[in-house]
N, C-alpha and C positions, 0 to 999 in steps of 0.2 A: 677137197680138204681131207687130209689123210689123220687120223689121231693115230696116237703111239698105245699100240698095245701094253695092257696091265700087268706086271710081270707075273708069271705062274706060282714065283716063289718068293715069301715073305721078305722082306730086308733083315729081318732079325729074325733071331729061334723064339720058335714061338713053342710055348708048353701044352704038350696034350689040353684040348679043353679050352685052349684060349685062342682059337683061331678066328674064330668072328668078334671077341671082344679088340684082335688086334686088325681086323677087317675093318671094323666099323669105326675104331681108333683113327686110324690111317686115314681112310678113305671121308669119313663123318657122313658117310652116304646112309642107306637104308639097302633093301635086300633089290627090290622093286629099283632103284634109284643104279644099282651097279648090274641088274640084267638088261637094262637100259643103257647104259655104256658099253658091254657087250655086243648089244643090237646094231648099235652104232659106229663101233668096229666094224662089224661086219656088212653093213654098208656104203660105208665108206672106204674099206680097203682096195689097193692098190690091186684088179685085174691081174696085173704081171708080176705080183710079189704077193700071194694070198698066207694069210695067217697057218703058220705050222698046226695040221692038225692034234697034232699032241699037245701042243701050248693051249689050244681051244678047250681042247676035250680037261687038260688040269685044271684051266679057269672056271670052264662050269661046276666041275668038282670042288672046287673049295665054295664057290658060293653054294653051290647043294650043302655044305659042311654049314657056312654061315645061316644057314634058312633053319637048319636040324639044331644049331645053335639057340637060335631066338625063340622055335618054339618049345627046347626044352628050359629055358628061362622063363617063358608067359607061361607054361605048365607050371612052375616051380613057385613062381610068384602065387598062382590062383592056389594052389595047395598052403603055404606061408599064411596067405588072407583065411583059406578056412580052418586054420590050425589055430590062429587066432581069436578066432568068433567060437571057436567050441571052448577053447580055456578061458574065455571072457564067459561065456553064458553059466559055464560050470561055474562061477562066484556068485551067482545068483541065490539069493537066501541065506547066504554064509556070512560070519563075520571078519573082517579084513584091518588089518593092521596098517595104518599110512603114515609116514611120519612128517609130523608138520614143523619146521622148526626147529626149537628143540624138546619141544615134547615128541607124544604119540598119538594121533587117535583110531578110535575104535569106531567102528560101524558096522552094521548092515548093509549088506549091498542088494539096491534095488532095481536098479537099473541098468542098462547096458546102454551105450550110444556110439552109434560107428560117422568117425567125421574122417571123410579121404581113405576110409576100410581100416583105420586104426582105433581097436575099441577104446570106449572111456568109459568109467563105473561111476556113476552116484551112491552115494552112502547117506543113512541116515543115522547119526551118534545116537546113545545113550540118552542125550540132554534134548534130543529131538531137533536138533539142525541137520538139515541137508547140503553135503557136500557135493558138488558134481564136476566133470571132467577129470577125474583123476587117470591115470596114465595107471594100466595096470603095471609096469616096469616099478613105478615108485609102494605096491602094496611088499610089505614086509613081512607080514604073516597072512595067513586064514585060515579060521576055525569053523564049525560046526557051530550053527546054533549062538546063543548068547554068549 
């Protein structure tokens, strides 16, 4: 059983930068998942019609491209998550601006809490209620102090 080799070159132009999101697009494989069909080219091919070695050697190059891809995305993302937990803990003791409504309230921010790595702040108003889970996106100001 012979499969049909993966063509070397995209069907469309692809933009600097977007070669494994238009890999993974296309294909909806994983990286693992398409040097596996590679393999299996290669075992499966045709003795008296073997794979152009240039077509081989560009296919491995793009998935090298797609591998350098992904892990400068899991890099990017882990940098995002701690860029986020330092400007969440920075509101810590400070007062934060939320708007509820149509008012405003005011708090103290006392706590941090991370659900799925996306932080939330608890506040405690003026009036001594505690607010919690707020989405730091929705704080509107922050000050120093009371």
């Amino acid at each position: 059983m012979a499969l049909a080799p993966v063509s070397a070159t995209p069907s469309t132009t692809a933009q600097p930068g977007s070669t494994q999101s238009t890999a993974t697009d296309a294909f909806n494989l994983s990286f693992e998942s398409l040097l596996k069909i590679i393999l299996t080219q290669l075992t499966y091919q045709d003795p008296l019609k073997p794979m152009d070695n240039f077509e081989f050697v560009s296919q491995l190059a793009q998935f090298s491209q797609i591998q350098i891809g992904q892990t400068g995305n899991d890099r990017l993302s882990e940098v995002a998550a701690a860029q986020a937990t330092l400007q969440a803990t920075s509101l810590l003791g400070r007062t934060v601006d939320v708007p509820a409504g149509s008012t405003t309230l005011s708090g103290k921010v006392t706590s941090i809490s991370f659900a799925d790595g996306v932080p939330k702040i608890t506040i405690k108003t003026d009036s001594g209620s505690t607010i919690s889970n707020i989405s730091m996106a929705s704080v509107t100001q922050v000050r120093e102090g009371n």
